[in-house]
N, C-alpha and C positions, 0 to 999 in steps of 0.2 A: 159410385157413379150413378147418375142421375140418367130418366132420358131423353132431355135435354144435353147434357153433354154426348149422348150416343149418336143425336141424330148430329150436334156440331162435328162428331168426326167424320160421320157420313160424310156431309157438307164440305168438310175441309178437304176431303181425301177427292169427291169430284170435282171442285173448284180447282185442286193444284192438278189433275189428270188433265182436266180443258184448256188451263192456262201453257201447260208444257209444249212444246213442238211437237210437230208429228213426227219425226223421227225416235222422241224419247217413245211417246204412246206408242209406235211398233214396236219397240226393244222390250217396254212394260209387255206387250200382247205375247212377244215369246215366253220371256218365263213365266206368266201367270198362265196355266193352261185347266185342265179338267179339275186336277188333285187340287189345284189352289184354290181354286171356286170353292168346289166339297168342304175345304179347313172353312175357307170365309164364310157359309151359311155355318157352319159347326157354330163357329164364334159367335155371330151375330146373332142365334138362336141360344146360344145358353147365353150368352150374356142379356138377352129378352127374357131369359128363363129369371134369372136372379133378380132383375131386376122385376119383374111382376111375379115373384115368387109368394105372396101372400094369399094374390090369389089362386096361384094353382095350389096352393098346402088347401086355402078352404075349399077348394070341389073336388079337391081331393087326390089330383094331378102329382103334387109333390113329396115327398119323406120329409120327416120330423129335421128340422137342420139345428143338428149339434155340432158345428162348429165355431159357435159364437159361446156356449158354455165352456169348450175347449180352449180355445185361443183367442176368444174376443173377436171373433171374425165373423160379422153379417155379412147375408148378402147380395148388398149396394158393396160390401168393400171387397168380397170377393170378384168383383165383376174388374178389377184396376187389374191382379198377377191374371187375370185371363188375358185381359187387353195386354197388356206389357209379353206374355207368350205368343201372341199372335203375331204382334209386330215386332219381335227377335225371329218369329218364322219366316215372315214377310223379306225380313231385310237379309236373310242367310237365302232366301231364293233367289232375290234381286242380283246380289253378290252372286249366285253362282254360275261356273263358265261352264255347265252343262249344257247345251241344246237338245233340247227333248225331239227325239223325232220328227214326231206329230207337228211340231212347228217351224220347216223345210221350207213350206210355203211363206208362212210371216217371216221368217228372217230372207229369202228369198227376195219378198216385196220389200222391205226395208235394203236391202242391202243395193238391188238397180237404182230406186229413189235416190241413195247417197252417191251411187255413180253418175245418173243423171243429173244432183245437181253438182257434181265435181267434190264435194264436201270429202276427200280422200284421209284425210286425217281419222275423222269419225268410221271411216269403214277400216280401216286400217286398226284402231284401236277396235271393231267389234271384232275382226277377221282374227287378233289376237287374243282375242279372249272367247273366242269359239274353234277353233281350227282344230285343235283336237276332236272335239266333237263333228263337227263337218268335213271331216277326213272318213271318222266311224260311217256317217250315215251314205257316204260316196259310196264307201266300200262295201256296205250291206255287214257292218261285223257285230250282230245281233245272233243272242242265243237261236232264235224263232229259223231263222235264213239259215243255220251255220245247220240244225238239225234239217232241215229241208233237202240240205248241197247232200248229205249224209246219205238220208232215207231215197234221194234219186239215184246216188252213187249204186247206192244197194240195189235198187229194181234194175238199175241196165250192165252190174251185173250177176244177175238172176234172170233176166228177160229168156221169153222161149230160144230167142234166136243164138243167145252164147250159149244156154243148155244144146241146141242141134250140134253147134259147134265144137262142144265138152264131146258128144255123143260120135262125132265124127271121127274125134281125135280118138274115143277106144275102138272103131273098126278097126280092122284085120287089114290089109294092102289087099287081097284077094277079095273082099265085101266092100272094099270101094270102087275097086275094077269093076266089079258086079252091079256096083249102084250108078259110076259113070258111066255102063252100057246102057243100062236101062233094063237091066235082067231084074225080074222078078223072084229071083232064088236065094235075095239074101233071107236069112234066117232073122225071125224075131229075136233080138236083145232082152236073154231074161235078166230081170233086173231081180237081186237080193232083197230079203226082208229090211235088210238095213238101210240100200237105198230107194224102196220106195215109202218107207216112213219118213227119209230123208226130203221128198221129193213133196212130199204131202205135206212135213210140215213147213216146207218154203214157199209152198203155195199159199198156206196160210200166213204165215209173214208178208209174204208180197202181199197177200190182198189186203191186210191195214196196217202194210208201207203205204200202201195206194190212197187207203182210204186217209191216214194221215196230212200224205202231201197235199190230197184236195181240198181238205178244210185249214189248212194253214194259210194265213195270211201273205198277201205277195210284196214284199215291200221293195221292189222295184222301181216306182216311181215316185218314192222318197230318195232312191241313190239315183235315178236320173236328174230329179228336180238340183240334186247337191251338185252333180257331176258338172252342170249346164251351167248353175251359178258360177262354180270357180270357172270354168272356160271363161266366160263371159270376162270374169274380174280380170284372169288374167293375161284373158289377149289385149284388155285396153293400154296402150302405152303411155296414156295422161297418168293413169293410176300407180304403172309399173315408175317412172319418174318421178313422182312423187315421192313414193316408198324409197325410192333410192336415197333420194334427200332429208326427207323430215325420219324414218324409222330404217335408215340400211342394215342395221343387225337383225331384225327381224324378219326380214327375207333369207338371212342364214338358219332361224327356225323353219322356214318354210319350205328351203329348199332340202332338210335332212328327212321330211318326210320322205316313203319312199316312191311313191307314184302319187300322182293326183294329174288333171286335165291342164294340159299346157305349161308342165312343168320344166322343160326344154326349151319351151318359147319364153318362156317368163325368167330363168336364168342368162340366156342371149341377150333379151332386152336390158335387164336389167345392171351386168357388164359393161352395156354399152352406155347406158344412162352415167354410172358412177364416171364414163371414162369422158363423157362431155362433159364432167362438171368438174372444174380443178378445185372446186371448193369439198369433193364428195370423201368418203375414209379411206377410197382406194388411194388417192393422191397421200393423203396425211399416212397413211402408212408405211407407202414406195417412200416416203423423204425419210421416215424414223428409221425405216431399216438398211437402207441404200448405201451407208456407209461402215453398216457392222463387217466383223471382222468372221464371224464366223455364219453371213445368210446362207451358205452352201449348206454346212453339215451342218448345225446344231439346230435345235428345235425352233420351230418360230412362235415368237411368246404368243402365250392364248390373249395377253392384253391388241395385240395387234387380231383381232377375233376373223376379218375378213380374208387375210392373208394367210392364218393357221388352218380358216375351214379349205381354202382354194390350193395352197399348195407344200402345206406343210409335209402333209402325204405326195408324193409327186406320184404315187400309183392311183389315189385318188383322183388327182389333177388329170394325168391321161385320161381316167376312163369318163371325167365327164367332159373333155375336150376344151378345156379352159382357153387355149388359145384362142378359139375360133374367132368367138365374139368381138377380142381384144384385137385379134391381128387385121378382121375382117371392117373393122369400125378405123382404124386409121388408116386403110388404105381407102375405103367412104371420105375419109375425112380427109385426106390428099387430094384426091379429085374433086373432089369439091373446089378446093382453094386453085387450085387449075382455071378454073371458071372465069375467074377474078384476077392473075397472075399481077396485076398493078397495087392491088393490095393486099399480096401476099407479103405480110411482116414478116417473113422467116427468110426472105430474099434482103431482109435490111440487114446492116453490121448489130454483134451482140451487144448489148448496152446492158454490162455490168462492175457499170460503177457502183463502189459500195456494196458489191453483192453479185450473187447471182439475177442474172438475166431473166425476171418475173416470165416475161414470153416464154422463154423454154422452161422453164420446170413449170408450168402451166399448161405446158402442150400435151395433148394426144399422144404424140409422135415419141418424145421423152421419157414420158410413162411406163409405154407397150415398150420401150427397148430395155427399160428395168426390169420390168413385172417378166420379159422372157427372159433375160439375164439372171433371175432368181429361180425360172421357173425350170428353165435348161440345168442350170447349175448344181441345186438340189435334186433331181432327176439324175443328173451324171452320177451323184455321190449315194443315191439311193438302188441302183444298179438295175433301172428302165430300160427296157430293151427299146426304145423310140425312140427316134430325133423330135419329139414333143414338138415336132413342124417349127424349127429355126430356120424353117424356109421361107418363112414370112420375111425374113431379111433383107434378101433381095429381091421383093417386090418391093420393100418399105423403100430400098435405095433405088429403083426403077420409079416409084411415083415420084421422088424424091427430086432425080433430076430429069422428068415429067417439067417442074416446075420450078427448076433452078434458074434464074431469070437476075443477077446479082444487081439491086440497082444501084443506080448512076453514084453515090454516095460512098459505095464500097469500095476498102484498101484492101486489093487484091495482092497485098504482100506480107498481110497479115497471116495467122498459125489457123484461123478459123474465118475467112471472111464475112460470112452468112451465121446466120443458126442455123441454114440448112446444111453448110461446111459442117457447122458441129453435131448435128447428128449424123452424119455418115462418119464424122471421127469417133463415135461416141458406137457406131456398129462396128466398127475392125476393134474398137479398142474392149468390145463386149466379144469376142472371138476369141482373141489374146487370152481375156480372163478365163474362161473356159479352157483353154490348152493349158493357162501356168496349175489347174488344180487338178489337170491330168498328170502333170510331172508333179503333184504333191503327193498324191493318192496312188500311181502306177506299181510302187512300190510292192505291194499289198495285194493288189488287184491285176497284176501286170495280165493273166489268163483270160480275164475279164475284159479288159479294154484293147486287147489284140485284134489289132484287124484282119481280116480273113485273105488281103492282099492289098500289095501298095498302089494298084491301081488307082486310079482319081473314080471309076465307075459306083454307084451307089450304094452303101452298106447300110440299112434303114433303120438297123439295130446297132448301130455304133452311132453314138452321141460325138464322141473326137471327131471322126472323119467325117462325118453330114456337116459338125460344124466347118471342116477344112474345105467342103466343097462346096457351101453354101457362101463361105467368103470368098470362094475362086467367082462366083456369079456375081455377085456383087461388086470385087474387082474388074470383072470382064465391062462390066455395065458403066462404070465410073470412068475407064481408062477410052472406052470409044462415046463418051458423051463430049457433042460439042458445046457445052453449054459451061461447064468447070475449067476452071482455069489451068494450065500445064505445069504452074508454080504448085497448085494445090494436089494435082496427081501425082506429082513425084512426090508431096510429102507423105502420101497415104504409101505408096510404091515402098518409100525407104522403110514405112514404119510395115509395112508388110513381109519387106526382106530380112529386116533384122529380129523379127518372129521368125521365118525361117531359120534364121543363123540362131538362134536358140534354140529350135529343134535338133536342129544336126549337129548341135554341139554337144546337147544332153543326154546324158545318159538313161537307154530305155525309150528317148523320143525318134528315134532314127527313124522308123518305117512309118508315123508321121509326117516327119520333113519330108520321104521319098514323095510320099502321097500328094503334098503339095507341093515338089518340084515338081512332076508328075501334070499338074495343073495347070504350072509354069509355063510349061513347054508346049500347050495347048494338044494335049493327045487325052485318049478317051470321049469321056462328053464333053470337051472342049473343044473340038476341032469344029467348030460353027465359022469360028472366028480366030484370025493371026494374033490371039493374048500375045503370045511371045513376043514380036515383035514393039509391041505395043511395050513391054514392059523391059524390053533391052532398050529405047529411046530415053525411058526415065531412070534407067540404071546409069545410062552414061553420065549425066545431069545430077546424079547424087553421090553422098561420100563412099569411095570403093575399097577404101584399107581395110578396115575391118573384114570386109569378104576374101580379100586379096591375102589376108596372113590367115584364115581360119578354114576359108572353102575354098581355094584357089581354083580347084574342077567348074564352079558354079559359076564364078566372077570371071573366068572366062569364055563361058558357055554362052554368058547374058551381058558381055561385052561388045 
């Protein structure tokens, strides 16, 4: 190497630093920090060295160089394995997804700039290739801080004030009488030779514990500056959207940390993003698994990654309240379409020609009745003491017919007149499913799933019966709306009676059925409202043999 070629790399290496964006020059400014500097003059001073190595041998600067007797190696040619070590150091630091402390602040500035100009991809891809380390520097989990947390633990307690306390606890009941009058009789505490060597040499320790913690470094406002950054990243909802769409498995890395700033707000949101987007992996996985046979009990494939993190554990799932987001973003999103009720598309007939109905398995509404239909279901079989709030149900069928408005176009003598007919058949008929894997499982479990009484009043830890009374609300709300047709009420009526009559017919389900005849009859938390009544008009109007040769007591009760 020549140094003409030294200074053309000089040259090349600032020309392509100027020409880059200033987002890459930030990304450069983090990892190159003190240590890379020190290697870079390293370099560039021995490789000065070799290269004007003649003259430092004659003033006498240099050692006899035998390594061109040796191996043929001058050196102009050792100056190329220097340069080729430099730049395999270069390019192993560039590559690495350390964040060195010290530079909090530059990735800080770099990373607002990428939210300022919206460029979420690019923070996204830094955010994954530092986040372990921007986790480390939030949380202070540094040698330096961890012996600090230690050495203060120590001084308080050592402090005079827990010694009075130590001191108090060996008086006598009689010497603290004496001390809480204010008598002056208590006797000096002779202390042994052992604990006043003991006492002396803690004083010596506390004092350089003392002196240590004062000249330790406070790195504080490296874990504020980190803490401020993620809030910041992830209260914005432009960003949290984004991520939803272009990297959604990657916020399942983010959310297994175990704390960080806004990590609650950033799971909500982010629920909610997938559930507006029918294009997002929460939709493509509610379809691949929607009709297996075994979503209840059997494991949910890690290939479905969204679904395995959210509810494959349903103890998991409670404790980070999975529903919330889901159940509280489609009733958002009912009232919304409220606004507009002339173009509400779920008041048209379902148009599935050729197919399912794009509108509904597109919808919000659709989704959130599977996603809890899985969520409940595995829950039951996983032996949750919640009703994992299947009470979302009947708000869903409250906004529901909020907005039931059938237009002009619709054959009201159809099995489903609306899509909004079919998602209210699509909630009785998501209750059902839940009871037949109570009569699969009861067997096994029968101690387990007893209810504590056939009451209809609330059992919070029974999954069967919240779901029995949470379809009685839903029924109640359906059968006094003016706005559903009387053809459509008895059909939901029949299909609700003849789950009944499968209850009371099955063996092990009996105090079940009580429970929701029980609801029938409008007693307990039902007496708001004449249910009964309400559901003996559409008993007479439906087929009554089957009740007539199996429940005769019932079919004439509700005749």
């Amino acid at each position: 190497m020549t140094i003409d070629s030294l200074i053309q790399i000089v040259a090349l290496i600032i020309a392509i630093y100027a020409l880059v964006p200033r987002v890459r020059q930030l990304e450069l400014r983090i990892q190159i920090g003190v240590f890379e500097i020190i290697v870079g003059f390293i370099y560039f001073g021995l490789v000065c060295f070799l290269l004007f190595y003649d003259i430092f041998l004659k003033i006498g600067l240099a050692p006899t160089w035998r390594l061109e007797k040796i191996m043929g190696l001058t050196p102009d040619l050792a100056s190329f394995p220097v340069t080729l070590l430099f730049i395999s150091f270069l390019l192993w630091r560039l590559r690495s997804n350390i964040l060195p402390r010290k530079s909090i602040l530059k990735f800080q500035e770099l990373a607002e700039e990428l939210l300022q100009r919206a460029e979420y991809s690019e923070l996204i891809s830094l955010l994954d290739r530092y986040w372990s380390s921007l986790i480390r520097i939030q949380h202070n989990q540094f040698m330096i801080p961890k012996v600090d947390y230690k050495l203060k633990r120590f001084l308080k307690k050592t402090s005079p004030e827990r010694s009075v306390q130590r001191l108090l606890e060996q008086l006598s009941d009689d010497e603290l009488k004496a001390l809480s009058d204010g008598l002056k009789s208590i006797k000096k505490v002779k202390l042994t030779v052992r604990a006043k060597l003991k006492n002396y040499l803690n004083n010596i320790f506390r004092t350089f514990a003392q002196w240590i913690v004062n000249i330790l470094p406070n790195y504080e406002s490296t874990s504020e500056s980190a803490d401020e950054l993620i809030r910041v990243i992830f209260s914005k909802d432009d960003f949290i959207d984004s991520l939803s769409r272009t990297r959604p498995y990657f916020a399942l890395e983010l959310l297994k940390t175990d704390y960080f700033s806004e990590k609650e707000y950033f799971f909500v949101s982010y629920l909610k993003c997938l559930l507006r987007n029918p294009s997002s992996v929460l939709y493509y996985e509610i379809s691949r698994i929607l009709d297996s046979p075994g979503k209840y009990d059997q494991e949910i494939p890690q290939s479905l990654r969204l679904l395995h993190f959210l509810l494959n554990d349903a103890k998991r799932a409670e404790k980070m309240s999975v529903w919330s987001p889901i159940g509280d973003e489609v009733l958002h999103y009912l009232e919304q379409l409220s606004a507009t009720p002339d173009d509400d598309y779920y008041n048209f007939p379902i148009n599935d020609f050729g197919g399912r109905d794009r509108k509904v398995i597109n919808s919000p509404v659709y989704l959130a009745i599977h996603f809890f239909d899985l969520m409940v279901g595995r829950a039951l079989h996983q032996g949750v003491k919640w009703h994992m709030w299947l009470y979302y149900f009947p708000h869903f069928v409250d906004k529901i017919i909020q907005n039931y408005k059938p237009h002009a176009s619709v054959d009201l003598t159809t099995e489903w007149p609306t899509r909004y007919s079919y998602f209210i058949y699509l909630i009785i008929q998501v209750h059902e499913n839940w009871m037949n894997e109570v009569e699969r499982i009861i067997p096994d479990r029968l101690l387990d799933l007893a209810v504590d009484n056939v009451s209809n009043h609330h059992e919070n830890g029974n999954i069967p019966k919240s779901s029995l009374i949470a379809l009685g609300f839903s029924l109640e709300k359906i059968l006094f709306s003016d706005t559903i047709s009387d053809r459509f009420k008895d059909y939901l009526v029949e299909i609700v009676f003849r789950f009944y009559l499968k209850l009371a017919t099955t063996r092990l389900m009996g105090d079940y059925a009580q429970v929701l005849l029980n609801i029938f009859r409008s007693e307990g938390i039902f007496t708001t409202r004449d249910l009964k009544s309400k559901l003996r008009t559409s008993f007479r109007r439906i087929d009554k043999i089957p009740f007539l040769m199996q429940v005769p007591d019932f079919a004439k009760e509700f005749s």
